[in-house]
N, C-alpha and C positions, 0 to 999 in steps of 0.2 A: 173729329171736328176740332178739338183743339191742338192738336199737334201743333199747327206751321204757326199758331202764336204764343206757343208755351218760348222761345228767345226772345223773343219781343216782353212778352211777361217777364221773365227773368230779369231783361236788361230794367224794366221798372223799378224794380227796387236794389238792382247795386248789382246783379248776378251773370254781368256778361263773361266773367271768367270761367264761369259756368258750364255754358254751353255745353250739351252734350251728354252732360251728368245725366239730364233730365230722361236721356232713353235709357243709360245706363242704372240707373236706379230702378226705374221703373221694370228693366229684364231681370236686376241682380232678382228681385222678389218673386219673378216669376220662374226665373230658374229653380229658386229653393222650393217652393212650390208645388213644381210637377210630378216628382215621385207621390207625393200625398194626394196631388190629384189623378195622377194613373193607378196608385191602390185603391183608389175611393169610386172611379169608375170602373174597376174590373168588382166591385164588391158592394157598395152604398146604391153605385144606379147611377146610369149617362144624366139623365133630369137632374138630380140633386147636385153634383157635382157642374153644372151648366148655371145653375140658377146660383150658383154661389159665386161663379163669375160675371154673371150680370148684377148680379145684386149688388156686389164691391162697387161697380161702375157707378150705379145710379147714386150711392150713398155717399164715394169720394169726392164725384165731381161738384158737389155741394161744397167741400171743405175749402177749393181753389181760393175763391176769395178772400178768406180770412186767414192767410197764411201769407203773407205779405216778407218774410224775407228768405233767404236763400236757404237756410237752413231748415224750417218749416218745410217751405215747399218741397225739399229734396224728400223730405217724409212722407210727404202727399203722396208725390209719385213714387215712393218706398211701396206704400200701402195699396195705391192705385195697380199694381204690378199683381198683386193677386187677381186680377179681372182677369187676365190673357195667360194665369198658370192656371185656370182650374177652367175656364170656357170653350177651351178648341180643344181639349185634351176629349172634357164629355161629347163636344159637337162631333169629333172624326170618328171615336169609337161608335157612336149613332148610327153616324152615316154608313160606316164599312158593313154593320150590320147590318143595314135594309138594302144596300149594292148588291146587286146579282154579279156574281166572280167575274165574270165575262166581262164585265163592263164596270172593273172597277176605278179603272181612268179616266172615264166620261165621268162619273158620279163625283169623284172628286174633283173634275173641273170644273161641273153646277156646283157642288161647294163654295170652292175659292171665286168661283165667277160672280156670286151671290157675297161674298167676304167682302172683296175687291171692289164688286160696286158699291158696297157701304164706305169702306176705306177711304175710297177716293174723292167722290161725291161730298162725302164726311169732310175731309180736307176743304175743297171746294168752298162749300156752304162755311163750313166755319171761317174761312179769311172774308167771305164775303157782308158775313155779319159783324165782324169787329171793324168794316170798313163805315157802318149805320147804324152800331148799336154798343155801348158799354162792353167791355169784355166780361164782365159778370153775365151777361144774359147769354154767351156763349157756354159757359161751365152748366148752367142749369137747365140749357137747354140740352146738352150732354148729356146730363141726370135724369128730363125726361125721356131721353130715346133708350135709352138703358132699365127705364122702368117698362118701356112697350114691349123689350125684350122681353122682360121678367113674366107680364102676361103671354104672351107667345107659349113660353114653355110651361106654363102652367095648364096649356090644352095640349100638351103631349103626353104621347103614348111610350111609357119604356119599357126598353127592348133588349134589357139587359134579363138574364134568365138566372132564378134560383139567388135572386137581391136579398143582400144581408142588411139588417137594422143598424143606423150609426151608431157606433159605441169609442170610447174613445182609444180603445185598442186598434182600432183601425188602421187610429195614427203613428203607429211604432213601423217604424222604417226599418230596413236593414239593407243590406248592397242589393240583394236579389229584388227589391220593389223598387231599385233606381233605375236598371240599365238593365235592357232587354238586347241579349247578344247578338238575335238574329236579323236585328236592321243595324248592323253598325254600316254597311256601304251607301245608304239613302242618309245615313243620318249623318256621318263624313260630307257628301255633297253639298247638304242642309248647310253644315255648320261654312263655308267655303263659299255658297251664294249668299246668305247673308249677312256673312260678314259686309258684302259691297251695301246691302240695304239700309247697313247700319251706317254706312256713312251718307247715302242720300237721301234717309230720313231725318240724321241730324243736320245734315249740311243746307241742303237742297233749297231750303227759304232764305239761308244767309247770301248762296251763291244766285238765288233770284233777289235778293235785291241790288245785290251788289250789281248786276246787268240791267237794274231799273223797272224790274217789275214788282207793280204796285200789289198783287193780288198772291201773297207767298204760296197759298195752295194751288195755285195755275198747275206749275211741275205735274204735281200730284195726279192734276185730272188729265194730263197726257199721259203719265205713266199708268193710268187705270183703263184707259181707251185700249190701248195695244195688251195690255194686262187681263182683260177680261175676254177678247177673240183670243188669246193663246193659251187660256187658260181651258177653255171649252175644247179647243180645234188640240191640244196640249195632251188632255188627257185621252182625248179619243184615240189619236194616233199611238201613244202610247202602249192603249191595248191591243193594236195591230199592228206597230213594231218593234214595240219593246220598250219598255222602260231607259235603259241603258243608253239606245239609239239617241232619243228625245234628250235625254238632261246632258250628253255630246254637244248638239248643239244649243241647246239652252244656255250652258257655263261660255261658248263663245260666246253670244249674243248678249250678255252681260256683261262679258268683260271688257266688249267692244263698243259698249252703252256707257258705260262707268269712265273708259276714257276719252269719249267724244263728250261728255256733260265734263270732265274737265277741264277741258281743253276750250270749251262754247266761252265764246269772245260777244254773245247778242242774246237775245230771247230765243231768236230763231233758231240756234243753234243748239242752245239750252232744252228749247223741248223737242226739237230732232233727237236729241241723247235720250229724254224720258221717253221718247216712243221706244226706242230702241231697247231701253232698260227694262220699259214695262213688258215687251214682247217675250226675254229671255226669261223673266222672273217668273213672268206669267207660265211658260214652257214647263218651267223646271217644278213648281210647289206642285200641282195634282201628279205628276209622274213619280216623285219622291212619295208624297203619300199613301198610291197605290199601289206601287211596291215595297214598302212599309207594312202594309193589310198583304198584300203576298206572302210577306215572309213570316210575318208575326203565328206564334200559336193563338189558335183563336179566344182562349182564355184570358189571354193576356193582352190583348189588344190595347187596351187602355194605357198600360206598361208601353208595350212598343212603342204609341204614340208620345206616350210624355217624354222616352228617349231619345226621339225625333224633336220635341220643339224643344228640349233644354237644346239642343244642339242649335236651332234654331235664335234661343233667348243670349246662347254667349253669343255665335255670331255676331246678331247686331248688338248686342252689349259691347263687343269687342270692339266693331266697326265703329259706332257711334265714338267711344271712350278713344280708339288712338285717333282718327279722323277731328276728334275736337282737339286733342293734342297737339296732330299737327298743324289745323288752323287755325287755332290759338287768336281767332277778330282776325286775322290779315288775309284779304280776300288774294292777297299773291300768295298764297299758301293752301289753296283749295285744290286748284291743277295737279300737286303733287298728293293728297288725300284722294281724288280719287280717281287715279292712274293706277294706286297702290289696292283702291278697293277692285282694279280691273284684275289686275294681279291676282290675286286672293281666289279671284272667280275661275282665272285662267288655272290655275292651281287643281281645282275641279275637274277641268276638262283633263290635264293630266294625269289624275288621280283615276277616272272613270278610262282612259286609253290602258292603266295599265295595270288594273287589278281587275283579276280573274272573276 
């Protein structure tokens, strides 16, 4: 919800050189994160490690308004980065668990398809509410959807076996609870798609206003239409021909989205790119993650997934962070940001032609 007006907020109080920080902050926290949250869901319980990512949500997005300059806010969203390292880390190892093997690429496309509709939609409503309402009543209306989550998962069932009580030994890391070896080729691909996301989540409202459109989450609910049919149709094909096949053509389809969005000279053209963006993205996130639950030991699953989204969290950390470098405010500096995010995805497709 608040995404496409967190630049607009920035530019408020003095922080349009900013741009871009804002996803980057908010990944840096979730990167560090995720090893503590895939120890804590192979060990504490998917529930407890879920509620501790919703619960960040509903509590930060209270803080947005009284944090009024650049520095503050970069904290916000320092803080706020804990929601999305400890939340999809308990959601997928959940989910892998109650997936029948056969059909683990359907299940993760109801997943993402269920993700994506919030995502987008989210986007949506929130540009449509700061167009009628205070931007305050956007952050706290944030805070209520994040506490609905909070009860959601307090009627669930977990399905983690032989759950240990939290202690604070839990929390001692070491290499072996960072990086789980047997998905490094889904989590390679991960980090290569999105990278490009990270430049169309930070860019994506700059380069829609700059074409004149009023409504900056529009983009958004384009690339969530085509993002939610490929996420479904995505993961099912998947498990009938293969992992590998699918995210082939999903890294074009992206690559080839990322450079028609910078290249879009109109609106129309701008969300002809987001259908296009949303289709590949859409393809690529359930086929990566159930090949992920393929290869992972099933002990570890928690571990494999957190090695997946930290790949995940730099990507768009990455994308977002040179992406605002090199637009730096000049909308003749967009075209070249994300040609280069098309790159990165194209990089992918090479990567998957020619590793065994």
């Amino acid at each position: 919800m608040v995404l496409p007006e967190l630049p607009d907020f920035m530019r408020s109080f003095g922080g349009e050189k900013y741009i871009g920080l804002h996803i980057t902050f908010f990944t840096i926290t979730a990167l560090i994160s995720r090893p503590f949250s895939g120890k804590l869901t192979d060990t504490w319980g998917r529930i407890p490690v879920m509620l501790v990512g919703a619960a960040v949500t509903a509590i930060v997005s209270l803080f947005y308004p009284f944090f009024l300059n650049i520095y503050a806010f970069l904290f916000v969203r320092f803080l706020h980065g804990f929601s999305t390292g400890f939340k999809p880390t308990g959601t997928s190892a959940y989910v892998a668990d109650i997936i029948p093997p056969n059909k683990r690429g359907e299940g993760m496309g109801i997943l993402s398809f269920f993700g994506m509709t919030g995502m987008g939609f989210g986007n949506y409503i929130g540009g449509e509410m700061v167009l009628h309402f205070p931007i305050e009543a956007l952050f706290y209306t944030s805070a209520g959807v994040a506490v609905s989550s909070v009860l959601v998962l307090l009627g669930m069932k977990e399905t983690l076996e032989n759950k240990q009580r939290f202690s604070p030994s839990l929390l001692r890391i070491n290499w072996g609870d960072i990086y789980e070896p047997t998905v490094i080729v889904p989590t390679i691909v991960m980090l290569l798609v999105t990278f490009s996301f990270g430049v169309a989540v930070s860019l994506a409202p700059d380069h829609s206003k700059a074409l004149g459109v009023d409504n900056k989450g529009l983009f958004f609910v384009y690339f969530t239409i085509t993002s939610l049919l490929a996420r479904v149709g995505g993961g099912y094909f998947s498990d009938r021909l293969g992992r590998r096949s699918v995210l082939l053509l999903a890294t074009l389809v992206i690559a080839a989205g990322s450079v028609y969005i910078g290249l879009a000279s109109s609106p129309f053209h701008l969300f002809t790119g987001a259908l296009m963006f949303g289709a590949g993205y859409g393809l690529s996130s359930p086929s990566i993650f159930a090949w992920a639950t393929d290869l992972a030991p099933e002990k570890y699953r928690g571990r494999a997934f957190s090695t997946v989204f930290m790949a995940l969290e730099i990507g768009i950390g990455m994308g977002a962070f040179l992406g605002g470098q090199i637009y730096a405010g000049n909308a003749e500096n967009l075209p070249i940001a994300f040609i280069g995010a098309g790159l990165m995805a194209f990089f992918g497709f090479i990567y998957l032609v020619f590793k065994k």
